[in-house]
C-alpha positions in Angstrom: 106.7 61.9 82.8 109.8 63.5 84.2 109.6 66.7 81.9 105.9 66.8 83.8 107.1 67.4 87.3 109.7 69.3 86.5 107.8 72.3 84.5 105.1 72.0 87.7 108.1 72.2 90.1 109.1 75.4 87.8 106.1 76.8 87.9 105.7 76.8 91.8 109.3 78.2 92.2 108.6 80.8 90.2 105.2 81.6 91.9 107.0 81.1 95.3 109.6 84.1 94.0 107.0 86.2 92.9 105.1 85.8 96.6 108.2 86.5 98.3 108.8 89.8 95.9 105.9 91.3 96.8 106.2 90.3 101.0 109.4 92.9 100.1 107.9 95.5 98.6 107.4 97.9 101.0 104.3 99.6 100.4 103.3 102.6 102.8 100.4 102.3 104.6 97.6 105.4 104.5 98.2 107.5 107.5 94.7 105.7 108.9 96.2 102.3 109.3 99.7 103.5 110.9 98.8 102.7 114.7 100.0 105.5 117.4 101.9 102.2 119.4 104.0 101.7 116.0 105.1 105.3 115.6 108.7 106.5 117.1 107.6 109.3 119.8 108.4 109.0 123.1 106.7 108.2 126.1 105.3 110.9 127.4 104.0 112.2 124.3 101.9 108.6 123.6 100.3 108.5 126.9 99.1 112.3 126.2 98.2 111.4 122.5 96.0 108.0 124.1 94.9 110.2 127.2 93.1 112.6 124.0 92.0 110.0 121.8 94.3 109.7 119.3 94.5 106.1 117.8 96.3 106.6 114.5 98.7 109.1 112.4 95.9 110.7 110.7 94.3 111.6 113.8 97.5 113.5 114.7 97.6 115.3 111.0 94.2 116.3 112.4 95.3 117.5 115.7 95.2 121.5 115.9 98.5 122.6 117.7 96.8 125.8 119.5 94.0 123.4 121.0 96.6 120.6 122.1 98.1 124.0 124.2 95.6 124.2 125.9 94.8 120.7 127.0 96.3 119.5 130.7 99.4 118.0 131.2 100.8 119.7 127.7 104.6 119.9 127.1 105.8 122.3 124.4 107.9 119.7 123.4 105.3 117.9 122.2 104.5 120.0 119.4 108.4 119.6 118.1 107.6 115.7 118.1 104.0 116.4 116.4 105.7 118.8 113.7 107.9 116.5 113.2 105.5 113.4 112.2 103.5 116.2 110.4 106.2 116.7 108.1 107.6 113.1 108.0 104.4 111.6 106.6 
């Protein structure tokens, strides 16, 4: 009876392990599902990204640089900060 419980407490530590390996795995999520709040840009450049539409980072791979010149209230250094997440993704 003992060797019972003790091979069903083994199992569940090893499936316990096994969950907590995979919580650690850190597994990039598609540019679609990366949220314009959880990206590292600053302040002025997410209230002109949200003021245009832009939800996610795929929508700012999208973004045409000569078009975002010509939109109001546009900073040139915004483009350093866009060409930047271009070429981080």
């Amino acid at each position: 009876m003992f060797d019972i419980y003790t091979k069903e407490i083994c199992e569940l530590i090893s499936f316990n392990m096994e969950m907590n390996l995979e919580r650690k795995r850190k597994i990039p999520k598609p540019p679609s599902e990366i949220l314009l709040g959880d990206l590292e840009i600053s302040t002025r450049l997410y209230h002109f990204l949200k003021n245009l539409g832009v939800k996610t980072l795929e929508d700012i791979l999208k973004i045409n640089e000569s078009e975002l010149e010509q939109k109001d209230n546009f900073n040139p250094k915004y483009l350093e900060e866009i060409k930047y997440l271009k070429n981080k993704k």
